[in-house]
Biopython code that builds the backbone (N, CA, C, O; Angstrom):
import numpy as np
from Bio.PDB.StructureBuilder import StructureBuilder

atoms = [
    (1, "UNK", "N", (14.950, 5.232, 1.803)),
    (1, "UNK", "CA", (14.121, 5.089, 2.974)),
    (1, "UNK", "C", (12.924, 4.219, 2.606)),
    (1, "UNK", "O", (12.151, 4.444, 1.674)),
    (2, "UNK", "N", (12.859, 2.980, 3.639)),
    (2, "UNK", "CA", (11.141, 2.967, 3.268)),
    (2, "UNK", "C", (10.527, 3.179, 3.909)),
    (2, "UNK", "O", (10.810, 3.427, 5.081)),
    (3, "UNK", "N", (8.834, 3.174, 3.177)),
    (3, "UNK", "CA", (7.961, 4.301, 4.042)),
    (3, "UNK", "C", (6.865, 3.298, 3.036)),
    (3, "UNK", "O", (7.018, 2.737, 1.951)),
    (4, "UNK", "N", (5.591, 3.416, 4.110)),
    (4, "UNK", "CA", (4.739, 2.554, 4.350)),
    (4, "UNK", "C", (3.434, 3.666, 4.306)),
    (4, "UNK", "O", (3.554, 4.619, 5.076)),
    (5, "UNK", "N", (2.320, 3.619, 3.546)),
    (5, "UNK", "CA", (1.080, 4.513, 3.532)),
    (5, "UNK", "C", (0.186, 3.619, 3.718)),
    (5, "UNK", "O", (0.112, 2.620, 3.003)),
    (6, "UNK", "N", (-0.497, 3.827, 4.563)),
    (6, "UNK", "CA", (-2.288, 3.279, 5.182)),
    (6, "UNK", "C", (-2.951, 4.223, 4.618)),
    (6, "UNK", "O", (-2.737, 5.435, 4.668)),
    (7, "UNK", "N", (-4.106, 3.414, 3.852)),
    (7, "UNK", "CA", (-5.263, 4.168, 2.700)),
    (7, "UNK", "C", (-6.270, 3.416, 3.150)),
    (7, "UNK", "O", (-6.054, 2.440, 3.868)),
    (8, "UNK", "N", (-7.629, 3.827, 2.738)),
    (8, "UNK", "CA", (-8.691, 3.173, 2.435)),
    (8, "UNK", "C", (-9.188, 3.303, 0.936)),
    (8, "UNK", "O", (-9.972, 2.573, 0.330)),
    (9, "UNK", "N", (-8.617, 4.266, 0.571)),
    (9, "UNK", "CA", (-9.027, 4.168, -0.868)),
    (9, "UNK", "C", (-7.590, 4.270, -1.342)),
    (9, "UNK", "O", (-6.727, 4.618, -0.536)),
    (10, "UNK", "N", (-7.174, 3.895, -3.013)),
    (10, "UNK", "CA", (-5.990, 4.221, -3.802)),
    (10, "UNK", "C", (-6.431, 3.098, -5.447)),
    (10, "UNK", "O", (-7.132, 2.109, -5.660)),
    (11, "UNK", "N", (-5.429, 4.104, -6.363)),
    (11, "UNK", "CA", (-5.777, 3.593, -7.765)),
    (11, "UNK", "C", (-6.083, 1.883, -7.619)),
    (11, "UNK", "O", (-5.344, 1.252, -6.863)),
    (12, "UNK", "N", (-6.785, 1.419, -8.091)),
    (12, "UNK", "CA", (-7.794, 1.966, -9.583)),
    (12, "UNK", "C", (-8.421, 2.873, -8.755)),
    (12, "UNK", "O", (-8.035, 3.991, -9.095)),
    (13, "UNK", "N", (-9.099, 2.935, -7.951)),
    (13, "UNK", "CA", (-10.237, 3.591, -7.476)),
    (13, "UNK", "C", (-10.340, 4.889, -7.808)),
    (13, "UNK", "O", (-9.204, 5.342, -7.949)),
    (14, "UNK", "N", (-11.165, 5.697, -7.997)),
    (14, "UNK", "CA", (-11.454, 7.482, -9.232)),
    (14, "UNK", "C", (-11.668, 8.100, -7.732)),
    (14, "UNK", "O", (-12.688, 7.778, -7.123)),
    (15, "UNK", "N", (-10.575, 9.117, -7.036)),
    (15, "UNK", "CA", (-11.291, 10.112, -6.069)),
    (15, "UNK", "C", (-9.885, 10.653, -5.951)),
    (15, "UNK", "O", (-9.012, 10.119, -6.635)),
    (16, "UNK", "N", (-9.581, 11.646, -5.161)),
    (16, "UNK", "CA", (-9.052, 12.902, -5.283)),
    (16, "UNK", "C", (-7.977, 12.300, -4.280)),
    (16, "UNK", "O", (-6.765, 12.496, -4.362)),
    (17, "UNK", "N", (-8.803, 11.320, -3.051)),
    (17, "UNK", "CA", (-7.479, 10.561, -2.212)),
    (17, "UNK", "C", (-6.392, 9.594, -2.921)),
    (17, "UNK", "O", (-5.175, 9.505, -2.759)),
    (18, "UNK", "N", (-7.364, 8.847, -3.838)),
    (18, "UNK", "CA", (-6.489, 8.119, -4.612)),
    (18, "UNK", "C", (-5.814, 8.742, -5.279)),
    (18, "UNK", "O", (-4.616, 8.486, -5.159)),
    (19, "UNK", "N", (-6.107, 9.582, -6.051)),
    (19, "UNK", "CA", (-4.898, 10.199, -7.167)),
    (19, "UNK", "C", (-3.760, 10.811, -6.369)),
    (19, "UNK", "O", (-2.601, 10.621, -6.738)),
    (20, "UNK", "N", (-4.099, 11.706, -5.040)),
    (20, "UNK", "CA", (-3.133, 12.256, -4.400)),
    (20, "UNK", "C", (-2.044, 10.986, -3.962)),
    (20, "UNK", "O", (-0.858, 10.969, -4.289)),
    (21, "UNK", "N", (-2.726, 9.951, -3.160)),
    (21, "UNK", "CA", (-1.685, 9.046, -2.735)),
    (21, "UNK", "C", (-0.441, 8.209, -3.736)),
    (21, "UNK", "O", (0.707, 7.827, -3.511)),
    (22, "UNK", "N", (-1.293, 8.171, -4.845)),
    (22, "UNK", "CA", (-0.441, 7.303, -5.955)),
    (22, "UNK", "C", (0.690, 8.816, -6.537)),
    (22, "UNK", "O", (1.883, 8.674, -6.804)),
    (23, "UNK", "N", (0.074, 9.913, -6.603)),
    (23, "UNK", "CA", (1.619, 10.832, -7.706)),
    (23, "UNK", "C", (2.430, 11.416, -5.905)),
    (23, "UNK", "O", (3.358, 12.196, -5.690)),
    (24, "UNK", "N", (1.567, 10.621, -4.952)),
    (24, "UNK", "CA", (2.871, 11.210, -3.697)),
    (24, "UNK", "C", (3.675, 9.774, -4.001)),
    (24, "UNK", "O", (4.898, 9.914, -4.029)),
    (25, "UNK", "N", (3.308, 8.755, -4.174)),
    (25, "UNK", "CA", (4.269, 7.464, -4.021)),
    (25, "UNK", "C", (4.631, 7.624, -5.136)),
    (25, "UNK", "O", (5.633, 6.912, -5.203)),
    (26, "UNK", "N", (4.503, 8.050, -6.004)),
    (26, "UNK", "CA", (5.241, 8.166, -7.642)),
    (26, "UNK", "C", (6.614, 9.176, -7.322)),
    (26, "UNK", "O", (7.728, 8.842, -7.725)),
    (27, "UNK", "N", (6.425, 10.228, -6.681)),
    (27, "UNK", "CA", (7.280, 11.144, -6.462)),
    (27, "UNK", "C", (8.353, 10.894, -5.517)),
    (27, "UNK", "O", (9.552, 11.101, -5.700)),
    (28, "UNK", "N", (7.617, 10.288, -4.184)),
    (28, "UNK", "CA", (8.513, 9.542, -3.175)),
    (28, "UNK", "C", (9.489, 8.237, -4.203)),
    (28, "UNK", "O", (10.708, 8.179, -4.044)),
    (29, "UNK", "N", (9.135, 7.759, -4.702)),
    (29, "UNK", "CA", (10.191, 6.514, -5.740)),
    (29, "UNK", "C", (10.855, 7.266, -6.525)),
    (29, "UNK", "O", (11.947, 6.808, -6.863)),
    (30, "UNK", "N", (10.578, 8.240, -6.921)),
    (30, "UNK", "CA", (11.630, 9.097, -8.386)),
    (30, "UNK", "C", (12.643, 9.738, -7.087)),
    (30, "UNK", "O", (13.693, 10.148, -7.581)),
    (31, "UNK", "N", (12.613, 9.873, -6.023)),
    (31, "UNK", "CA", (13.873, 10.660, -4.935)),
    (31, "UNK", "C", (14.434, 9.244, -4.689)),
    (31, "UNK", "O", (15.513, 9.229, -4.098)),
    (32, "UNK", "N", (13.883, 8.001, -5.045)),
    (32, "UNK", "CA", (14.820, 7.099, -4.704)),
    (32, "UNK", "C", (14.191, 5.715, -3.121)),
    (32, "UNK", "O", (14.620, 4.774, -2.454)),
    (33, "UNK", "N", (12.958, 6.565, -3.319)),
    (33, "UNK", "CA", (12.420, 5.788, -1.480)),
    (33, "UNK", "C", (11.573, 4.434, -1.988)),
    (33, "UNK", "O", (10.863, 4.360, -2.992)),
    (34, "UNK", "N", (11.795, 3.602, -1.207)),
    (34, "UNK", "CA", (11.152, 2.805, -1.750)),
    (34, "UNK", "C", (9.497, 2.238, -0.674)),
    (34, "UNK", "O", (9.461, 1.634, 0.398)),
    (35, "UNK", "N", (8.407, 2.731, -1.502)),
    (35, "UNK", "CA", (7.103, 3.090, -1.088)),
    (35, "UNK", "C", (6.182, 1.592, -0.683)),
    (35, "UNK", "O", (6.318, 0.711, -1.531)),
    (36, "UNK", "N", (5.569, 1.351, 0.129)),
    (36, "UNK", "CA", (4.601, 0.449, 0.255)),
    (36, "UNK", "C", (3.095, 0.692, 0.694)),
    (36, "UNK", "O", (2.880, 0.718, 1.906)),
    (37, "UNK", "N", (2.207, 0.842, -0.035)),
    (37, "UNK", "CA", (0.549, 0.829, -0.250)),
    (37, "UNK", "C", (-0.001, -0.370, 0.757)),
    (37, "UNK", "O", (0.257, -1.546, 0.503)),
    (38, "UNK", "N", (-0.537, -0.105, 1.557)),
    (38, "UNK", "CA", (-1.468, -0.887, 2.347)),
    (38, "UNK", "C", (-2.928, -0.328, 2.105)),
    (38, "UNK", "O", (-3.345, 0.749, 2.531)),
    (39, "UNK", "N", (-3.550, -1.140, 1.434)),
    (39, "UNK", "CA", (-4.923, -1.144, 1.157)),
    (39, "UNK", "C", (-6.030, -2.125, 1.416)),
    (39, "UNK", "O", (-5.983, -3.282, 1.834)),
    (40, "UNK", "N", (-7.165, -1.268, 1.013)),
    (40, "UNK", "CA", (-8.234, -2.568, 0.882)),
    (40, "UNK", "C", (-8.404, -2.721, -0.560)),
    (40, "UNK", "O", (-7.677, -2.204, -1.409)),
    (41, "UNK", "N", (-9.363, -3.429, -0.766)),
    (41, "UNK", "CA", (-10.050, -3.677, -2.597)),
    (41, "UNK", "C", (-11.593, -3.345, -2.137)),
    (41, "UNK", "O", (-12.319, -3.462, -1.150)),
    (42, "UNK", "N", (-11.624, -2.832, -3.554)),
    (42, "UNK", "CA", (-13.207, -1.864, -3.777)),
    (42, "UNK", "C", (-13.806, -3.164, -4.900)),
    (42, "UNK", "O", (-13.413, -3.520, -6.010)),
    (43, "UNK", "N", (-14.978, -3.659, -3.971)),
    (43, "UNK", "CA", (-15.527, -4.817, -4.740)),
    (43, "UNK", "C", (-15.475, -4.276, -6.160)),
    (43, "UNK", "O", (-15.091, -4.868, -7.169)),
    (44, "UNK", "N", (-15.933, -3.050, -6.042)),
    (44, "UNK", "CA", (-16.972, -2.689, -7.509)),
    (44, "UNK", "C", (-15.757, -2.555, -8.894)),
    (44, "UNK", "O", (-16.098, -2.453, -10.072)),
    (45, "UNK", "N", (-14.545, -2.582, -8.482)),
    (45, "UNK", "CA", (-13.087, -3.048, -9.239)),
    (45, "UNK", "C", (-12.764, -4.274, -9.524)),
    (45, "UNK", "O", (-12.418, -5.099, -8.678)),
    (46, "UNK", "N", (-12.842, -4.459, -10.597)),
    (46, "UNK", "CA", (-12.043, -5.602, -11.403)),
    (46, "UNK", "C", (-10.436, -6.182, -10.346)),
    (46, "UNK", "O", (-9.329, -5.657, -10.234)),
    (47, "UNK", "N", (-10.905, -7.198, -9.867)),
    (47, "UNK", "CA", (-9.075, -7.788, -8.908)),
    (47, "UNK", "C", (-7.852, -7.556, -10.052)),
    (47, "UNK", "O", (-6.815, -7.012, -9.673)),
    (48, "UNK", "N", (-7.994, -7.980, -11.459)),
    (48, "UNK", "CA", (-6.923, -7.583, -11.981)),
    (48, "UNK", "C", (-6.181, -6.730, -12.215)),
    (48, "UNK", "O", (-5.048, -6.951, -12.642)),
    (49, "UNK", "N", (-6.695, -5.447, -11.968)),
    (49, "UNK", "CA", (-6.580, -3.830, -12.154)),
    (49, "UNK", "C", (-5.728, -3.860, -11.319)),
    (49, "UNK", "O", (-4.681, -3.362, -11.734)),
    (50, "UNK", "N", (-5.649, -4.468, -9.620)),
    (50, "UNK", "CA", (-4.845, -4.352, -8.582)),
    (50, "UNK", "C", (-3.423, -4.702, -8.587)),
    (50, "UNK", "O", (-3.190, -5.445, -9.541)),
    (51, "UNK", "N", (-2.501, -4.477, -7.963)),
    (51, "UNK", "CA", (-0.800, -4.947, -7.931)),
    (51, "UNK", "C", (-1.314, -6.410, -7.469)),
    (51, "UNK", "O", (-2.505, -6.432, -7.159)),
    (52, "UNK", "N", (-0.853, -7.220, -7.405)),
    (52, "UNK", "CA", (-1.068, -8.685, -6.680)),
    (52, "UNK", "C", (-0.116, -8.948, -5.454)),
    (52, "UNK", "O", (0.831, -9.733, -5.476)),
    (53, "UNK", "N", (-0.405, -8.372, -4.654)),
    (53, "UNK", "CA", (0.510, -8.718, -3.616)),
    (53, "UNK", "C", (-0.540, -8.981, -2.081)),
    (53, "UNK", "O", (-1.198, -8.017, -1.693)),
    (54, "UNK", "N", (-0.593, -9.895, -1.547)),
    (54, "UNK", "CA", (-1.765, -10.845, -1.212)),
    (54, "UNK", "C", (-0.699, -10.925, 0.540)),
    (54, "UNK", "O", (0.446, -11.378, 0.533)),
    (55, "UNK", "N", (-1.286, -10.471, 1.678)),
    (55, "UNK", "CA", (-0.659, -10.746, 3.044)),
    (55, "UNK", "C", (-1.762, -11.448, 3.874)),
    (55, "UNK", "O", (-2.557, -10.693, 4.433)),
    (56, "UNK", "N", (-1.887, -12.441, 3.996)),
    (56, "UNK", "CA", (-2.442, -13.189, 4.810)),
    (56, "UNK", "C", (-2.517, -13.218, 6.653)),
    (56, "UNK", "O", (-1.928, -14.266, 6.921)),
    (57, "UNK", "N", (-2.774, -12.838, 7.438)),
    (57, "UNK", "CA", (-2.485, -12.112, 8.959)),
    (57, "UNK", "C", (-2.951, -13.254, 9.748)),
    (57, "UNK", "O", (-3.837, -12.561, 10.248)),
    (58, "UNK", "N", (-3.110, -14.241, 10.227)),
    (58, "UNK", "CA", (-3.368, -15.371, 11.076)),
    (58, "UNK", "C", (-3.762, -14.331, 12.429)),
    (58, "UNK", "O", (-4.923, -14.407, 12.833)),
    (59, "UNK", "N", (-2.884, -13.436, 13.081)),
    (59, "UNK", "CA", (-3.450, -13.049, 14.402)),
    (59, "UNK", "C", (-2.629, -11.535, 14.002)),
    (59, "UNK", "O", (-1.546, -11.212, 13.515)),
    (60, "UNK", "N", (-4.060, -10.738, 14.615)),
    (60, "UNK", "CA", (-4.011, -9.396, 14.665)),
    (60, "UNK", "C", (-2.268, -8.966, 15.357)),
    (60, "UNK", "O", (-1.561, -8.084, 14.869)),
    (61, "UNK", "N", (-1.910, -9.760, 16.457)),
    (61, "UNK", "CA", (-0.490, -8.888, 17.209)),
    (61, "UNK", "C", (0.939, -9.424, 16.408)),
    (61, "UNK", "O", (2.118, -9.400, 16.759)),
    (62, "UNK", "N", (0.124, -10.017, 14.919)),
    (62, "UNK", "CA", (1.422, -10.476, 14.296)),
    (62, "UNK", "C", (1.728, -9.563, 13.182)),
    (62, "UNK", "O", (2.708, -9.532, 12.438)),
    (63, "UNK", "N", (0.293, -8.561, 13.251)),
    (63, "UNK", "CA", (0.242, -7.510, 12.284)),
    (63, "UNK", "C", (1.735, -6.502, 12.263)),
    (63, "UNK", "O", (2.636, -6.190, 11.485)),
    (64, "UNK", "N", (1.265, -6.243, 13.759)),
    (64, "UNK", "CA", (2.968, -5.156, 13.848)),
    (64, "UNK", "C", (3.952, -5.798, 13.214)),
    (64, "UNK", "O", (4.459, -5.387, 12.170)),
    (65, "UNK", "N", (4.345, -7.058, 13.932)),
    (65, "UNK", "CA", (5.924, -7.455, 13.556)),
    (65, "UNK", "C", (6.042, -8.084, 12.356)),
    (65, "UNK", "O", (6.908, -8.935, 12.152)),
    (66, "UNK", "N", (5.060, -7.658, 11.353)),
    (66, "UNK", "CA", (5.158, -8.149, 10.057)),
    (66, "UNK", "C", (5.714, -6.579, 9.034)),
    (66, "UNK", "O", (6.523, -6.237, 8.171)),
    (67, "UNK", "N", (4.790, -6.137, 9.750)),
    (67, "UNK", "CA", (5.065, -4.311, 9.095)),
    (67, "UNK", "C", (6.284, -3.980, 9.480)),
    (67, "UNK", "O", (6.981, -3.506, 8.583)),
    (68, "UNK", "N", (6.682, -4.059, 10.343)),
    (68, "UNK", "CA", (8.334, -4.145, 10.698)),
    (68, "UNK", "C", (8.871, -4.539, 10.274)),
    (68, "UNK", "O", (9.721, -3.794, 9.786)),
    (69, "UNK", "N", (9.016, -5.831, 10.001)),
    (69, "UNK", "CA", (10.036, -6.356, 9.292)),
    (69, "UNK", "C", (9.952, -6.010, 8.067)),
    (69, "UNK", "O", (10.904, -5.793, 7.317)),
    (70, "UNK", "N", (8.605, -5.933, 7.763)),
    (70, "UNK", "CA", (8.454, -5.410, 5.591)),
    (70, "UNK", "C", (9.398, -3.987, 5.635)),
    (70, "UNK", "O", (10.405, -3.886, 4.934)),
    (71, "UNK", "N", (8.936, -2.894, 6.558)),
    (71, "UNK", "CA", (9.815, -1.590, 6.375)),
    (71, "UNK", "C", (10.933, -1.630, 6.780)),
    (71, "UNK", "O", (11.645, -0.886, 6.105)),
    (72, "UNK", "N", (11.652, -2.311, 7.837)),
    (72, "UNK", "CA", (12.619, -1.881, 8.253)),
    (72, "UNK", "C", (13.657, -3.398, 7.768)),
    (72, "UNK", "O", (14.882, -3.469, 7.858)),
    (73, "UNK", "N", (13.017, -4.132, 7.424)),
    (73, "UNK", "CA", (14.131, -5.344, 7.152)),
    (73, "UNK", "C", (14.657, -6.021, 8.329)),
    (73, "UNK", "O", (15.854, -6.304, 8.368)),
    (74, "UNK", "N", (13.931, -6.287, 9.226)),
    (74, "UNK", "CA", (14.612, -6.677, 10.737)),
    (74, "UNK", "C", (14.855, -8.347, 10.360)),
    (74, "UNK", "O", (15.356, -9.102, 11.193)),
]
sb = StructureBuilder()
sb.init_structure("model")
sb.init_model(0)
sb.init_chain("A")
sb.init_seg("    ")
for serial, (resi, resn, name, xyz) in enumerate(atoms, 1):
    if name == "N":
        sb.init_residue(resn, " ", resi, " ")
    sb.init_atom(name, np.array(xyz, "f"), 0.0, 1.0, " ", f" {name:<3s}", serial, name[0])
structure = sb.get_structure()
């Protein structure tokens, strides 16, 4: 299955949301699902620390049918 999590915070970042969200997507991938992190970046973090995966959005109503197609493969 994939499955898609909206955060405002997640690793690197040190708080109790982040750690929960990353060992639920750790756990969701060991059953086999394959997980996608939608985040922001926390200036006060080093960019390298982060996964590098960079989505560029030209217009807000292209947001949906981008998330769609990333989860569902349309």
């Amino acid at each position: 299955m994939n499955i898609g999590i909206f955060t405002d915070t997640y690793y690197p970042q040190v708080s109790g949301v982040a750690t929960s969200i990353k060992t639920l997507k750790e756990q969701l991938e060991s059953q086999g699902h394959h997980v996608y992190i939608f985040t922001t970046t926390d200036p006060k973090v080093a960019s390298d620390e982060y996964e590098k995966i960079y989505l560029d959005l030209p217009a807000s109503h292209l947001f949906h049918l981008l998330i769609v197609e990333l989860l569902f493969a349309v």
